[in-house]
GUMI-242181 format. One record per atom (N, C-alpha, C): residue in one letter; x, y, z. Coordinates in steps of 0.001 Angstrom, whole numbers, plus 500000, padded with zeros to 6 digits. Last residue first. Example, Ala and Ser with C-alpha at 12.3 -4.5 7.8 and 13.67 -1.06 7.14 Angstrom:
<recs>
S512850497750507080S513670498940507140S512900500030507870A513190494310507800A512300495500507800A513200496700507800
</recs>
This chain:
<recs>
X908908201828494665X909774201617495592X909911202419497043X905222201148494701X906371202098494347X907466201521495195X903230199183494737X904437198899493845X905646199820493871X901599200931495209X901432199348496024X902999199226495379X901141202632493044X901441202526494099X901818201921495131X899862200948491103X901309201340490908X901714202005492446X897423200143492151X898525199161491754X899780199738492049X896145202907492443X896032201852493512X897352201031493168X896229203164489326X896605204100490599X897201203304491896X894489201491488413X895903201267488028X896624202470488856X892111202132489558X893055200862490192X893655200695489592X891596204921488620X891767204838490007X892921203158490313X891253204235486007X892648204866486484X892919204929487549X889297202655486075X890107202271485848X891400202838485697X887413204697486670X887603203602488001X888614202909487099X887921206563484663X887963206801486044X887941206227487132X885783204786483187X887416205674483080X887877205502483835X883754204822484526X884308203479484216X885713203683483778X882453207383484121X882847206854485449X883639205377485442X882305207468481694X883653208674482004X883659207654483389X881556204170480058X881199206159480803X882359206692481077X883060203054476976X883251203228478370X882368204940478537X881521201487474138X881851202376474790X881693202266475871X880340199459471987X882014199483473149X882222200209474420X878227199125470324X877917199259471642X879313198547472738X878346199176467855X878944197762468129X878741197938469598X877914200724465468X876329200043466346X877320199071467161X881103200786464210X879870201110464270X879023200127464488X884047200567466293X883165199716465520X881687200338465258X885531202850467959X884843202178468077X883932201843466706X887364204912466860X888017203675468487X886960202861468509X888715206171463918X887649205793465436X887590204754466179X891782207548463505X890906206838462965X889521206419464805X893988209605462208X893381209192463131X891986208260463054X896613208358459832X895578209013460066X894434208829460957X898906206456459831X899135207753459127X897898208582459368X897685203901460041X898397204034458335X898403205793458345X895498205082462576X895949203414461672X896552204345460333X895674206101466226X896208206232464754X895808204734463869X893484207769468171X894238206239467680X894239206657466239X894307210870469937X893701210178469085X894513208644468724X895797212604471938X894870211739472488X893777210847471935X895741215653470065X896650214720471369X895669213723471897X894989216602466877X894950216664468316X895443215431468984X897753216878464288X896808216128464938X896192216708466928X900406218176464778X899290219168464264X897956218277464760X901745215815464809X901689216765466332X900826217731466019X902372215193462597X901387214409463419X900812215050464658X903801216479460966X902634216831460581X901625216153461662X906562216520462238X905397217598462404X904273217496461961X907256213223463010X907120213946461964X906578215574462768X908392211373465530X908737212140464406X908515213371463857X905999209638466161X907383210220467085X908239211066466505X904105208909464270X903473210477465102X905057210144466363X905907207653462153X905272209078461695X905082209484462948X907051205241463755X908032206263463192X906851207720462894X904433204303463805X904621204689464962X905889205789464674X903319204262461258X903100205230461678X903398205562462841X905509201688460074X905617203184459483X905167204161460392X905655199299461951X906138200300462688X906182201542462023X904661198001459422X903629198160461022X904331199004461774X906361197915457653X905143198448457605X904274198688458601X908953196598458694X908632197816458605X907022198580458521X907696194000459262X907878194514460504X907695196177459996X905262193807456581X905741193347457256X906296194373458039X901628192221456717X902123193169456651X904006192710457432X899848189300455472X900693190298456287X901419191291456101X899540187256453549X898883189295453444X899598189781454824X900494185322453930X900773185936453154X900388186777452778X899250183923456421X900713184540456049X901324185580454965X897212183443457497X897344184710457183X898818185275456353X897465180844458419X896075181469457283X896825182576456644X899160181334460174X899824179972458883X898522180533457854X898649183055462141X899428183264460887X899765182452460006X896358182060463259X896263182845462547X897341182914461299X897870179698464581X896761179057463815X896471180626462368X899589181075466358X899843180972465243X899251180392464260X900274183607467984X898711183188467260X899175182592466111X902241183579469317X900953183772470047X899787183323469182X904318183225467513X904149182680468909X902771182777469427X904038185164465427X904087183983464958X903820183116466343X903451187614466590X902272186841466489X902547185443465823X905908187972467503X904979187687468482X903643187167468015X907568187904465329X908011186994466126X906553186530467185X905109189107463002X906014189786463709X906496188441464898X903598190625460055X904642189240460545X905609189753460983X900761192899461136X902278192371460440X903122191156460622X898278194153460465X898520192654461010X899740192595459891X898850197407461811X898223196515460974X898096195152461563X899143198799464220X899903198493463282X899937198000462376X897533201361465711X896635199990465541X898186199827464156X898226203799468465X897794203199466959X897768202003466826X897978206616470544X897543205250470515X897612205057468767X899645209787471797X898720209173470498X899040207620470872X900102213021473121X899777211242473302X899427211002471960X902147215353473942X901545215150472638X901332213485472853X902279217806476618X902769215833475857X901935216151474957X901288219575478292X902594219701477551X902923218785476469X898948218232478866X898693219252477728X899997219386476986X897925215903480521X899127216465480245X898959216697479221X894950215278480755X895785215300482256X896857216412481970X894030214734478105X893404215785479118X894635216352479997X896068213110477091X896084214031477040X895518214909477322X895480210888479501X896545211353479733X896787212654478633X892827209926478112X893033210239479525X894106211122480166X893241208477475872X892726209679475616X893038210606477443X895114206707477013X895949207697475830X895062209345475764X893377205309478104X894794205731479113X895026206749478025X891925204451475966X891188204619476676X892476205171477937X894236202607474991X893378203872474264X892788204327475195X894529200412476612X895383201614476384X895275202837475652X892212199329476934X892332199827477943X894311201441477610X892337197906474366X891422198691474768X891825199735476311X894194196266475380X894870197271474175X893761198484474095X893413194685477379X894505195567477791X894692196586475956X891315193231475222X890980194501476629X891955194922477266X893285192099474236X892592192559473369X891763193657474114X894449190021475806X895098190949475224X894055192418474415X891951188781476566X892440189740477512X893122190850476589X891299187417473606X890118188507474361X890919189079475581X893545185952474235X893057187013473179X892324187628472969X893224184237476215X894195185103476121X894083186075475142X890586183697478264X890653183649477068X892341184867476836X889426181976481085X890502182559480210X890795182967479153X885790181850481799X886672181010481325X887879181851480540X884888183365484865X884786182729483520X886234182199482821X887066185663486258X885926185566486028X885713184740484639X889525187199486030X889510186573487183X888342185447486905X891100189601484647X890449188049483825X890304187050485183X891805191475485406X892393190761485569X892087188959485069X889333193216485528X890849194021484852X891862192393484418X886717193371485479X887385192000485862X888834192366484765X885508195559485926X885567195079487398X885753193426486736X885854197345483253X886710197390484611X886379196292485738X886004195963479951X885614195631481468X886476196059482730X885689198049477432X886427197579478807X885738197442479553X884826195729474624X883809197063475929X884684196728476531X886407194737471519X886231194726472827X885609196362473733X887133194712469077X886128193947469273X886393194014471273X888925197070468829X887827197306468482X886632196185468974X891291195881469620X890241196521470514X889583196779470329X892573194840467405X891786194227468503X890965194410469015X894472197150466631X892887197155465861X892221196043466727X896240197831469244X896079197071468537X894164197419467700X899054200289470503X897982199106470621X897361197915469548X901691201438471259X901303200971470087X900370199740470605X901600205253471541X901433203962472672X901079202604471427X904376207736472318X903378206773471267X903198205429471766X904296210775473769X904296209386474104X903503208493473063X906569213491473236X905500212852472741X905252211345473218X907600216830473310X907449215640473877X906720215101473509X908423219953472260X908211218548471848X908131217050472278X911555220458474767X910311220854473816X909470219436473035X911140218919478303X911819218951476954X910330219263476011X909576218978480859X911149219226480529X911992219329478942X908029216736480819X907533218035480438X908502219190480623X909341214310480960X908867214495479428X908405216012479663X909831213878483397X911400214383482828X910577214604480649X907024213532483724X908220214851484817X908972215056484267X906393211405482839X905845212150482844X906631213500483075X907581208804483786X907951209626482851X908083210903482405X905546207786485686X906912208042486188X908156208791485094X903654206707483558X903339208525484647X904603208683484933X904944205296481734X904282206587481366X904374207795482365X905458202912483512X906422203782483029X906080205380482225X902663202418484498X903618202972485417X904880203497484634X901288201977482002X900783202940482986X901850203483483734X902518199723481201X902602200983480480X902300202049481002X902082198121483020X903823198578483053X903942199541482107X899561198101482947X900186198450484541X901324198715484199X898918196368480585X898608197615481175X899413198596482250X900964194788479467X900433195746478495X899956197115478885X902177193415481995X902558193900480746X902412194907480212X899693192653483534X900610193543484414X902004194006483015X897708191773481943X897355192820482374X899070193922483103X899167189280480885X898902190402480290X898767191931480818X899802188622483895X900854188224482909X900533189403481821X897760189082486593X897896188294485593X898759188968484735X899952189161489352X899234189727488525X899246188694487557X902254188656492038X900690188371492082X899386188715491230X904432189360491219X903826190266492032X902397189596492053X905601187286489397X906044187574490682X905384188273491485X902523186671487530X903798187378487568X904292187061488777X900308184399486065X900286185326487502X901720185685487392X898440183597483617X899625183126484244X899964184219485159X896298181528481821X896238182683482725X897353182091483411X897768181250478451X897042180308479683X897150180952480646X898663182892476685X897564182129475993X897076181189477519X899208186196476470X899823184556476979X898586184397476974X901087188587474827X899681187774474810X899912186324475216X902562191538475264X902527189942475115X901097189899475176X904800194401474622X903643194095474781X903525191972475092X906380197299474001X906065196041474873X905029195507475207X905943199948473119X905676199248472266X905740197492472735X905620202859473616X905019201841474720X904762201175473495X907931205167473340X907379204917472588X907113203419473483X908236208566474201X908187207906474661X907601206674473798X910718211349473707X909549210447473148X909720209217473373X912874212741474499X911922213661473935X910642212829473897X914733212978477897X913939211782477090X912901212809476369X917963213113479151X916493213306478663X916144212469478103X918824211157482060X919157211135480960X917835212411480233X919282210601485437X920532210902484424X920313211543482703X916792210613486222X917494210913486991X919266211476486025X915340208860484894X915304210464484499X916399211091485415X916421205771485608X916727206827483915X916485208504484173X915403205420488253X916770206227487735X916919206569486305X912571205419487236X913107206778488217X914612206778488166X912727203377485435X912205205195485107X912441206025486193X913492201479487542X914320201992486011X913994203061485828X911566201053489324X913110201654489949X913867202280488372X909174200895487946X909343202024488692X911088202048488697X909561198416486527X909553199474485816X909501200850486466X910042196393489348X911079196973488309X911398198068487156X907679196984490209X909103197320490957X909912197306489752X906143195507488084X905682197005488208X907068197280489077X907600193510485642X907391193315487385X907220195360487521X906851193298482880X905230192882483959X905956192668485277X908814194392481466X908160195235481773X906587194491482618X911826194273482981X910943193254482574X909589193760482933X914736195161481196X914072195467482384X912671194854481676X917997196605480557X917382195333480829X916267195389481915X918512198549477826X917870198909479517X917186197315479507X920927199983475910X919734198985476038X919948199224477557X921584202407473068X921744202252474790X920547200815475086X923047204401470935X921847203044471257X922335202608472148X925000205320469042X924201206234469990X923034205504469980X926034205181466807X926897204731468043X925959205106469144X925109204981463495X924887205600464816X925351205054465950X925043203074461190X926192204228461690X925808204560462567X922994201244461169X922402203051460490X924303203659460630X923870198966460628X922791200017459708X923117201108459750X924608198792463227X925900198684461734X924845198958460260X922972199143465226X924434199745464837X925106199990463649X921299197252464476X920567198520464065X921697199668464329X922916195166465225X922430195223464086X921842196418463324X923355195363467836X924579195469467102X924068195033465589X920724195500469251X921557196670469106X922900196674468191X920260192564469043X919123194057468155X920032195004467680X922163191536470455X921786191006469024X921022192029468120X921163192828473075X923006192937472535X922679192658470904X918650191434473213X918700192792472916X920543193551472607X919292188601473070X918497189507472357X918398190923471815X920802188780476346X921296188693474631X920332188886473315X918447190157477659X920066190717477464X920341190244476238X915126191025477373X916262189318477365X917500189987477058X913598192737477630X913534191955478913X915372190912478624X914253196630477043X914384194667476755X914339194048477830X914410199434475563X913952198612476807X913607197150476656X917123201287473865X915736200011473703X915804199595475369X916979204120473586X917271203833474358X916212202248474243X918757206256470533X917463204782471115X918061204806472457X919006209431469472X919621208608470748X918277207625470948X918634209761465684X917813209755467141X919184209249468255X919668209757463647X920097209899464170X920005210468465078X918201207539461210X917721209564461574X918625210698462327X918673205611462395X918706206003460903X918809207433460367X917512205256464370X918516205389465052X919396205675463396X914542205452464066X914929206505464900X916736206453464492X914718202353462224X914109204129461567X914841205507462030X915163201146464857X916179201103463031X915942202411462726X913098201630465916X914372202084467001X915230201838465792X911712200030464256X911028201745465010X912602202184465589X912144197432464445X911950198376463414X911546199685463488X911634196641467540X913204196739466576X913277197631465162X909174196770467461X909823198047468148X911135197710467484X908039195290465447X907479196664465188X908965197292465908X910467192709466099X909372192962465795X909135194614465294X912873193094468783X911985192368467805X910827192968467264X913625194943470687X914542194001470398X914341193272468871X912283196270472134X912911197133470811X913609195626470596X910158196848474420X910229195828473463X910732195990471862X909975200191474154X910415199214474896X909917197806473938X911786203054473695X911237202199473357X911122200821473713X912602206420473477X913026205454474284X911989204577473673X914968208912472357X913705208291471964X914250206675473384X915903212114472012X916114210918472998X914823210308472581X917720214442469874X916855214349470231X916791212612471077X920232215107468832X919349215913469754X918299215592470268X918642214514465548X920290214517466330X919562215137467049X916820213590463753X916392213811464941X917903213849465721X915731214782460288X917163214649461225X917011214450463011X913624213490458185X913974214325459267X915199214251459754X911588212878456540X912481213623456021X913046214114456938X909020212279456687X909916211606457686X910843211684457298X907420213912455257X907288213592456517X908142213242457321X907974213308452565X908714214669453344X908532214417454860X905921211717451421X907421211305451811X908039211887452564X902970211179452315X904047212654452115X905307212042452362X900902208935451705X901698209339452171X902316210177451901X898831207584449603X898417209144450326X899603209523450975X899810204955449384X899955205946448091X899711207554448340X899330204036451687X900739204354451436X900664205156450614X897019202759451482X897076203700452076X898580204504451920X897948200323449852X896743201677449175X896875202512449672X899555199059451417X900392199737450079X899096201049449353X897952198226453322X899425199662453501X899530199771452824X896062196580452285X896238197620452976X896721198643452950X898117194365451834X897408195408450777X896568196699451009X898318193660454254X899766194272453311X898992195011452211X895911194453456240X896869193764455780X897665193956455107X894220195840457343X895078195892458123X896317195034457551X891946196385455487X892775197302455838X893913197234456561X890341194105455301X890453195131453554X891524196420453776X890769192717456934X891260192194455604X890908192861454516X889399193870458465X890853193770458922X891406193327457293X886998194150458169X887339195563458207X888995194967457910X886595191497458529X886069192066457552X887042193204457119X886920191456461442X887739190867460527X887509191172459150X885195193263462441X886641193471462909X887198192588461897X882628192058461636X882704193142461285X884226193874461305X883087189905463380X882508189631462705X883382190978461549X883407191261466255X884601189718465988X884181189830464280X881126192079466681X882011192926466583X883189192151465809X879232189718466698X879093190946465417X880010191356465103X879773188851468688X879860188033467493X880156189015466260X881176190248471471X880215189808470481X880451189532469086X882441188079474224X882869188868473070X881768188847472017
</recs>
């Protein structure tokens, strides 16, 4: 990981990603934006239980969106749903027990969900960061088969029942991380050298920008977008990083504030005016790569990394 980038990423992070942050950038906001009524409309979201996605599926289900939260832990997610019930009034929140690092399992769910339900917007907000290389049931590392492969596979298997409905949109919620990271395709899996869980996480979030710009070439009907949430106090980074958050505690951003722009580009009209296949931060597209920081993927390094998340999900179909 280079020094510079790590260097220049935290810099950047503490004049923008933190609570003081949002409140400067906030002041540019259009209230009207999210002035909306979404009755009619199907939002799905995964890791809705906690954190950004519990506060995204509040917003939607406020609006009077249909949530559909995707959860690994049943009672957790019974606990989400009978809270963001008695908020908003909405009776119309559905949970889907399903564990987004076994790839069989995120195939059999998205193929029976479309099978019964629409879906206007897709929101890839499941995510982890395990701190000691840990292998899934299927023989994957833990991050990669999470962040990447189960976003990959519920996306494409999506795909079909999303170009079926007006306005479709997939919001993928990555991370300002990625900035300090070049995808490495030929060690997807952290096989090589010494583990680092936050440098993986940090190349699966890279790797989901880099899927976002990919998939709005592919699918014109969809409206994609990738965003960076700030650094909010969220269950997961109290668990995963928590040397960070005892420093950081008190500029954090909180749950609402990190889920504002994923609510803006599932939502609003003004986001869908944006072109398809940009990373969002606070409401406005922003650049994927660190200046002089030498990140960038060829098209052929693309392309071998859609090929073996191809390869995977296949291996995996039911």
């Amino acid at each position: 990981m280079s020094i510079y980038r790590n260097a220049v990423w935290f810099v950047k992070g503490l004049q923008e990603y933190t609570k003081s942050g949002y409140e400067a950038a906030a002041k540019h906001f259009a209230p009207a934006d999210l002035d909306v009524k979404l009755n009619g409309r199907s939002f799905m979201i995964t890791g809705a239980n906690s954190g950004i996605g519990k506060a995204t599926a509040q917003e939607i289900a406020n609006r009077g969106g249909t949530v559909h939260m995707v959860c690994r832990n049943k009672g957790r997610a019974e606990a989400a749903k009978e809270e963001i019930v008695e908020k908003s009034k909405n009776q119309d929140v559905h949970i889907h027990i399903v564990d987004m690092s076994s790839a069989r399992q995120v195939w059999e769910f998205a193929q029976n969900f479309s099978q019964s339900n629409n879906l206007h917007v897709l929101i890839n907000n499941a995510g982890c960061m395990v701190n000691q290389r840990e292998l899934t049931e299927d023989g994957l590392e833990k991050n990669f088969a999470t962040n990447t492969l189960g976003t990959y596979i519920l996306t494409s298997a999506l795909v079909p029942a999303l170009k079926k409905v007006e306005d479709a949109r997939v919001v993928t919620v990555s991370s300002g991380g990625m900035l300090t990271q070049k995808m490495n395709v030929d060690d997807l899996q952290v096989e090589k050298g010494t583990f680092d869980g936050t440098m993986a996480y940090a190349q699966n979030k890279r790797q989901q920008v880099i899927l976002t710009g990919m998939w709005a070439t592919q699918h014109k009907e969809i409206h994609f977008s990738s965003m960076h949430p700030g650094w909010a106090d969220t269950p997961a980074v109290q668990t995963s990083m928590p040397s960070f958050h005892a420093k950081m505690q008190n500029k954090l951003r909180t749950e609402a504030m990190g889920a504002d722009t994923v609510v803006w580009l599932a939502v609003s009209a003004a986001a869908i005016k944006q072109p398809s296949g940009l990373f969002f931060q606070d409401r406005k597209a922003v650049a994927t790569h660190l200046p002089l920081a030498s990140s960038r993927s060829t098209p052929q390094e693309e392309q071998k990394l859609l090929t073996a998340l191809e390869e995977f999900a296949l291996k995996f179909k039911p």
